[in-house]
C-alpha positions in Angstrom: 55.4 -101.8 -197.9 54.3 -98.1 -197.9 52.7 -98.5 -194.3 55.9 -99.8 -192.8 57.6 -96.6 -194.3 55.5 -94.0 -193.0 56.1 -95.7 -189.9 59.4 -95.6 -189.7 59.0 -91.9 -191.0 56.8 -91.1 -188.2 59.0 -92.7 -185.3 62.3 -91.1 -186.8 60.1 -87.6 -186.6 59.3 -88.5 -183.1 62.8 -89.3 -182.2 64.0 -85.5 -183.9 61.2 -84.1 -181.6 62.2 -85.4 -178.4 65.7 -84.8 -178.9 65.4 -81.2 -180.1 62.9 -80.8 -176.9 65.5 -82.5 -174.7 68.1 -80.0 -176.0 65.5 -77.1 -175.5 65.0 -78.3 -172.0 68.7 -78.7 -171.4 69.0 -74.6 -172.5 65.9 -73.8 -170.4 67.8 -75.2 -167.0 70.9 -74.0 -168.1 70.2 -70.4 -168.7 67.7 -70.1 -165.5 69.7 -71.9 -163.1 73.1 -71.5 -164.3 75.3 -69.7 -161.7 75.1 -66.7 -164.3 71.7 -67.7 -165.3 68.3 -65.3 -165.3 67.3 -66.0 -161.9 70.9 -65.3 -160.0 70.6 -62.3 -162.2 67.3 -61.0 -160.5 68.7 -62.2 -157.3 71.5 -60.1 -157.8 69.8 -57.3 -159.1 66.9 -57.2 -156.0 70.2 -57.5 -153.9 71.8 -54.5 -155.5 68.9 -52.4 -155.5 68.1 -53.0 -151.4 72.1 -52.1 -150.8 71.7 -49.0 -152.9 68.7 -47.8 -150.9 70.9 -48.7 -147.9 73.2 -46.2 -149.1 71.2 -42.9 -149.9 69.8 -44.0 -146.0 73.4 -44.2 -144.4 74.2 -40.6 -146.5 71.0 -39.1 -145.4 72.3 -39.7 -141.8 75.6 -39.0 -142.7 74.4 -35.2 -143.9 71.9 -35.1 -140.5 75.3 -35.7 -138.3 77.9 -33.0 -140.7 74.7 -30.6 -140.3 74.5 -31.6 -136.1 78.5 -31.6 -135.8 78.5 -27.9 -137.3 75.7 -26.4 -135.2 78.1 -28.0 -132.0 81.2 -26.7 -133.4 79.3 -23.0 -134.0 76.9 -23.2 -131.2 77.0 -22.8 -127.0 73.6 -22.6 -127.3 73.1 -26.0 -128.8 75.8 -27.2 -126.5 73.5 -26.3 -123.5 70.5 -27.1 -125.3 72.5 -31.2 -125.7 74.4 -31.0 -122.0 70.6 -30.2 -120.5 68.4 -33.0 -122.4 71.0 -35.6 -122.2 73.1 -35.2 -119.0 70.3 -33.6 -117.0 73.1 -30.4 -116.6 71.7 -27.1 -114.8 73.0 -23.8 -114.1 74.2 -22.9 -110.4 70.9 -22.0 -108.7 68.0 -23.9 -111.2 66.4 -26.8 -109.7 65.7 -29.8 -111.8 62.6 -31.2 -112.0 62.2 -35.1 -113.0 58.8 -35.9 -114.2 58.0 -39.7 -114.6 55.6 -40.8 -116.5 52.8 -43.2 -114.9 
């Protein structure tokens, strides 16, 4: 009689295991894959951190393009400098050169 009842003791232990690691496993997927769950949350995070880098590039270049826009608003000399690179421009008189490379 004492044999069959550490049996059933044993199995009823078994069955509390396996359900407590089905609930454990339950709460594992849950909280990882969950919409709010830890890896939509690094997602999200590495996401945020690439748009915020994104962002101190764009004002970088925003700051380059004030600091440009000034010098042309200031400047004839940077005007002439921009007119002759760009538009190939000259003075009455100068010749332009065109050099192409081989």
């Amino acid at each position: 009689m004492k044999a069959r009842g550490f049996n059933k003791f044993l199995k009823s232990i078994k069955k509390k295991n396996a359900l407590i690691l089905l609930a454990i496993s339950i709460g594992l997927v849950y909280i990882l894959f969950d919409q709010r769950g830890l890896i939509q949350r690094i997602r999200l995070t590495s996401e945020k951190n690439a748009l915020e880098g994104r962002i101190e590039q764009l004002q970088k270049e925003n700051a380059a393009m004030q600091a440009e826009i000034t010098k042309l608003q200031t400047s004839d000399k940077e005007i002439e400098r921009i007119a002759r690179e760009k538009y190939f421009m000259h003075r009455n008189g100068e010749k332009v050169i065109k050099v192409e490379p081989k």
